[in-house]
VMD Tcl script that builds the backbone (N, CA, C; Angstrom):
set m [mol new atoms 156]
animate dup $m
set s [atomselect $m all]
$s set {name element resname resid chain x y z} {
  {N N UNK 1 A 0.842 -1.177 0.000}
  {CA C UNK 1 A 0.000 0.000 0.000}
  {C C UNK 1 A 0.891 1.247 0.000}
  {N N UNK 2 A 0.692 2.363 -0.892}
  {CA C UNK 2 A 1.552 3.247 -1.430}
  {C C UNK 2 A 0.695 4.558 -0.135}
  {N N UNK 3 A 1.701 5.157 0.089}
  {CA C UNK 3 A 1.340 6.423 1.179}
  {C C UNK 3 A 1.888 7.862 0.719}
  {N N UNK 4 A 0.388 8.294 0.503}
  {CA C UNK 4 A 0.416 9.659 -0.131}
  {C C UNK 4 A 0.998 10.801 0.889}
  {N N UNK 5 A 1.097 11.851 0.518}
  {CA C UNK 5 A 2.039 13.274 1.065}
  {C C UNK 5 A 1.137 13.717 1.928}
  {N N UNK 6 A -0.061 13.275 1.960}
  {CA C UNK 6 A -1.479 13.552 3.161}
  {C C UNK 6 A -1.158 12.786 4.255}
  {N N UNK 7 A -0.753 11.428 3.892}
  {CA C UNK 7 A -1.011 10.270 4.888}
  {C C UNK 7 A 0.522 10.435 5.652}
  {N N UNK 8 A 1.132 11.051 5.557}
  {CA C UNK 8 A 2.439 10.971 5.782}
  {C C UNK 8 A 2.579 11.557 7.297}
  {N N UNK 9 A 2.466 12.860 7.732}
  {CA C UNK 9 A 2.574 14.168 8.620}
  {C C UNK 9 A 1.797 13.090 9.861}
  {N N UNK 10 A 0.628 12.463 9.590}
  {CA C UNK 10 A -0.579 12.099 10.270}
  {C C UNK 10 A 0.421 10.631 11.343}
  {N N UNK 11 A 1.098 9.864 9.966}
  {CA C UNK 11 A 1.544 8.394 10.604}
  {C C UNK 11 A 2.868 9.087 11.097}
  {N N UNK 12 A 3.784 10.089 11.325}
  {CA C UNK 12 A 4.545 10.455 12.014}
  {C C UNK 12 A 3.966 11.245 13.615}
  {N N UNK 13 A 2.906 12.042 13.570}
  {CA C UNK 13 A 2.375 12.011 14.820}
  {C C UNK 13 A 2.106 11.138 15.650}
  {N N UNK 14 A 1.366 9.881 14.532}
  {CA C UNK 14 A 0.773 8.831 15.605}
  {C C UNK 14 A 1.904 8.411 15.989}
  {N N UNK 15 A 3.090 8.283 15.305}
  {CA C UNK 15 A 4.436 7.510 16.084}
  {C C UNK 15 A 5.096 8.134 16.861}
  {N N UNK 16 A 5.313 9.489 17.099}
  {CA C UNK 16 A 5.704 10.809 17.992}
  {C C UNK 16 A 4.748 10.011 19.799}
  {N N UNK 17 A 3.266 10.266 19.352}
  {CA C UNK 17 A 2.601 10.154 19.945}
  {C C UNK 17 A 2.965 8.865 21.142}
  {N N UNK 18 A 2.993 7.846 20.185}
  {CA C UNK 18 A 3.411 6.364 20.477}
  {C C UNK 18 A 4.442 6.297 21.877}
  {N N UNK 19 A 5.648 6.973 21.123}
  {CA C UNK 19 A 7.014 7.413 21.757}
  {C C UNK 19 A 7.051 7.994 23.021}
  {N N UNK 20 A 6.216 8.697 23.000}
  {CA C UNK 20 A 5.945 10.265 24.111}
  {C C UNK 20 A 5.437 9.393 25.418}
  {N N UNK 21 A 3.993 8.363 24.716}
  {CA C UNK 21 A 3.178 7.656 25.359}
  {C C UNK 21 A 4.421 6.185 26.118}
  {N N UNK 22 A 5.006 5.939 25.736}
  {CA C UNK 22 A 5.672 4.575 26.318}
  {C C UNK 22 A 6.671 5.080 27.257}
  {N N UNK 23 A 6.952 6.501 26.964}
  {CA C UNK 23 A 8.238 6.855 27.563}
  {C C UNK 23 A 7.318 7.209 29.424}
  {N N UNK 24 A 6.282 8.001 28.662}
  {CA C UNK 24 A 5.954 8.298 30.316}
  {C C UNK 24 A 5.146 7.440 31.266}
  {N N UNK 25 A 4.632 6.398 30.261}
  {CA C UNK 25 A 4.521 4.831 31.229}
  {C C UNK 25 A 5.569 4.494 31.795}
  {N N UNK 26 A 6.711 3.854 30.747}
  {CA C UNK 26 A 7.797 3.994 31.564}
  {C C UNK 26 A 8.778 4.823 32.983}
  {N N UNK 27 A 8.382 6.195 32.362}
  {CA C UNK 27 A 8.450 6.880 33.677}
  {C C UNK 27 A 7.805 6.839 35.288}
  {N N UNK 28 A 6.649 6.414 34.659}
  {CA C UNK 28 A 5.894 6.103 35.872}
  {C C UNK 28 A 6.450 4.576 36.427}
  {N N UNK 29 A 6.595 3.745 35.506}
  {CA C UNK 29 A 6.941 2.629 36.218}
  {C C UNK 29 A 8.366 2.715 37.292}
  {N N UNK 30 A 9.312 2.901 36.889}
  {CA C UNK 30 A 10.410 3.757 37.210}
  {C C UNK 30 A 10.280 4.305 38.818}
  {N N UNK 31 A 9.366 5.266 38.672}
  {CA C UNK 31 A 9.341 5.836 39.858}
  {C C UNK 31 A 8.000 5.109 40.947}
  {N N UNK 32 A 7.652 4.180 40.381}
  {CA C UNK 32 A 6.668 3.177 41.338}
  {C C UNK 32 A 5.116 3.855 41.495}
  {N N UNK 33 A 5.206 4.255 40.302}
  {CA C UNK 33 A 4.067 5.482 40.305}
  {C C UNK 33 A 2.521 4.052 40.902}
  {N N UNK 34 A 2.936 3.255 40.036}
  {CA C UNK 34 A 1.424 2.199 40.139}
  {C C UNK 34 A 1.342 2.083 41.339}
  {N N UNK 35 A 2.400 1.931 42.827}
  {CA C UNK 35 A 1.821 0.950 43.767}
  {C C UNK 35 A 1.088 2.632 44.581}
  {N N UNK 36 A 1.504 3.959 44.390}
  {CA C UNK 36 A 0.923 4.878 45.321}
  {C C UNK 36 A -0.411 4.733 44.616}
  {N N UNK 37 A -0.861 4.593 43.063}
  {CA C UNK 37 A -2.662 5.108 42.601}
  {C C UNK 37 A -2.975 3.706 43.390}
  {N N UNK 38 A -2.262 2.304 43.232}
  {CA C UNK 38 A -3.399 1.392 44.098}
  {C C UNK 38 A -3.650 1.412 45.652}
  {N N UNK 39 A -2.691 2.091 46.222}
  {CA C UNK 39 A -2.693 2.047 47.738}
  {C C UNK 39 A -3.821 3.035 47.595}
  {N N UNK 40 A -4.369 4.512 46.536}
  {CA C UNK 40 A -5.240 5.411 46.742}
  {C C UNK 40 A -6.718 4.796 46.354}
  {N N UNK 41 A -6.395 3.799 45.462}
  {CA C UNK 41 A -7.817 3.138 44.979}
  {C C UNK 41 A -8.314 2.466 46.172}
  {N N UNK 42 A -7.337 1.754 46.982}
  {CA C UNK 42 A -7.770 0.880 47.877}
  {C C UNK 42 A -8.722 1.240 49.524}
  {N N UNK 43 A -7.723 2.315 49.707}
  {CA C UNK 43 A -8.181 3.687 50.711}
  {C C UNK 43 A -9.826 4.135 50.043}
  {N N UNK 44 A -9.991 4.366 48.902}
  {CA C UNK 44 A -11.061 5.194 48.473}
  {C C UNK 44 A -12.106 3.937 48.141}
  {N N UNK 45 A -12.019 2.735 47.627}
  {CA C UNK 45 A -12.624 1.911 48.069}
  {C C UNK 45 A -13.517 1.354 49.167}
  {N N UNK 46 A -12.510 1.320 50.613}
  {CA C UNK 46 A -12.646 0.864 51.839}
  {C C UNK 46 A -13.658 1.843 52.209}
  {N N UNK 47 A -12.903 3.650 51.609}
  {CA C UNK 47 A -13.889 4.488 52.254}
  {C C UNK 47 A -15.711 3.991 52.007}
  {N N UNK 48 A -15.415 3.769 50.314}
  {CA C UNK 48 A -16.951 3.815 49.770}
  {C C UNK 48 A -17.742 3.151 50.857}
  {N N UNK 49 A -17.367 1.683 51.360}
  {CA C UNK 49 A -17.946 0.915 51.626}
  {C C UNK 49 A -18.167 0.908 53.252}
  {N N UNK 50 A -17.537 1.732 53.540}
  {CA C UNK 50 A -17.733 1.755 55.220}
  {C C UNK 50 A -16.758 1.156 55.888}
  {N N UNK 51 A -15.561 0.826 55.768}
  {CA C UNK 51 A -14.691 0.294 56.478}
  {C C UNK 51 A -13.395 0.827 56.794}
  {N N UNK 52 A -13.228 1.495 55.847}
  {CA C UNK 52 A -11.839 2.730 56.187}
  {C C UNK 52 A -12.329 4.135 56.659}
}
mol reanalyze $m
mol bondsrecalc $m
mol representation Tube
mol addrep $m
């Protein structure tokens, strides 16, 4: 499949995009970002339900 001078600008964003996106997952993983949002889900959970 041949890619016109339209389609071009568009599939370099989405890959910019891509890049930008893995790097700051990565970042978060890195800095242990996941275990503080589940310790906050878990707290806000307990709250819902009456036990925290």
């Amino acid at each position: 499949m041949r890619k016109t001078r339209q389609e071009l600008p568009i599939l370099v964003l989405r890959f910019c995009v891509l890049i930008v996106s893995v790097f700051f997952i990565l970042a978060g993983l890195i800095k242990k970002e996941h275990l503080e949002v589940m310790q906050k889900a878990v707290k806000i959970c307990l709250e819902c339900i009456g036990i925290g």
